[in-house]
C-alpha positions in Angstrom: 248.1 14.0 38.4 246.3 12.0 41.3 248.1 11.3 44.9 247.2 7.9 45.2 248.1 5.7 48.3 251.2 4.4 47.9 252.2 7.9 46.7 251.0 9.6 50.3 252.6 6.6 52.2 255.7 7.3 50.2 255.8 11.2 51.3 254.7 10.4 55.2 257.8 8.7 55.2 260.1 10.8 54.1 258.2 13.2 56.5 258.6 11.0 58.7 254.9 11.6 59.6 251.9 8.4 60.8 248.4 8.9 59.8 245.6 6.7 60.8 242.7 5.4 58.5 240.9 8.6 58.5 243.7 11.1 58.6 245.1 9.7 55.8 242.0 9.4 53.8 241.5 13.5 54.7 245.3 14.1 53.7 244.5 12.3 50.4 241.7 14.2 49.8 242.9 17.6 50.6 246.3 16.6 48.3 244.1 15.5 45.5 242.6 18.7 46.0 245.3 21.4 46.3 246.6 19.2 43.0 243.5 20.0 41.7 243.3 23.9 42.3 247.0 23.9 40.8 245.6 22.4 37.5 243.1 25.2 37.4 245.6 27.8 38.0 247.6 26.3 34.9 244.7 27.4 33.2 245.3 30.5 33.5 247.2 32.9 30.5 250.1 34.9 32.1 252.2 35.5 29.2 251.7 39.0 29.7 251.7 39.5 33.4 255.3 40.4 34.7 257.0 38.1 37.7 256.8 39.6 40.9 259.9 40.0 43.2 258.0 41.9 45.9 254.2 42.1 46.6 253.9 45.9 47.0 256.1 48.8 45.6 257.5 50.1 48.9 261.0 49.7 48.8 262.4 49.5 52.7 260.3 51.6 54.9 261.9 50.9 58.1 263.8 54.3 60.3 267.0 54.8 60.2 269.3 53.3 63.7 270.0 56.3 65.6 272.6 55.5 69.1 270.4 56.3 72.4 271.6 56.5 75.6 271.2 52.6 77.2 270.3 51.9 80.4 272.5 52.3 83.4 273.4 49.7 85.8 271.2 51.1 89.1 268.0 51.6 86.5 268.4 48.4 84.9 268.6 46.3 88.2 266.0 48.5 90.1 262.7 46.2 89.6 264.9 43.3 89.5 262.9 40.5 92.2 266.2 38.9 93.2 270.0 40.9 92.7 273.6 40.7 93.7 275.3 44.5 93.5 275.6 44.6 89.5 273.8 41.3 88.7 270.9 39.8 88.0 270.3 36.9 90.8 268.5 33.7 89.3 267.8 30.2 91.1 270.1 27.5 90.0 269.3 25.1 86.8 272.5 23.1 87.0 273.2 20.7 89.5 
């Protein structure tokens, strides 16, 4: 299968995307391309090769949560650049 022109003009709008006369001649060519690889790749026997699900064996490494101690109000405030007792003072966004 070949992208032709009417096909990429077809796709930029859906995406909603504008090209000029070069970009789109690059775009076509690097469709026609990947298209291209994808062919080759059919090529290729994988009757025997199972699916993957995951692309290394390690099943959830990450550490267990364990509750620590949060910061208090006087050490959360203390580098603050602008406060107000227990808040944090920013300048105002809303008119």
């Amino acid at each position: 299968m070949q992208i032709t022109k009417e096909i990429l003009e077809n796709i930029a709008h859906l995406a909603r995307l504008e090209f000029d006369e070069g970009a789109e001649k690059d775009m076509l060519a690097d469709l026609n391309k990947i298209l291209d690889w994808m062919e080759k790749l059919n090529e290729v026997n994988t009757d025997e090769v199972t699916p993957l699900i995951h692309i290394s064996a390690e099943r959830n490494v990450l550490r267990e949560d364990e509750v620590q101690p949060s910061l208090s109000h006087e050490k959360g405030l203390l580098n603050a650049p602008d406060k107000d007792a227990n808040y944090f003072r920013v300048p105002k966004v809303i008119e």
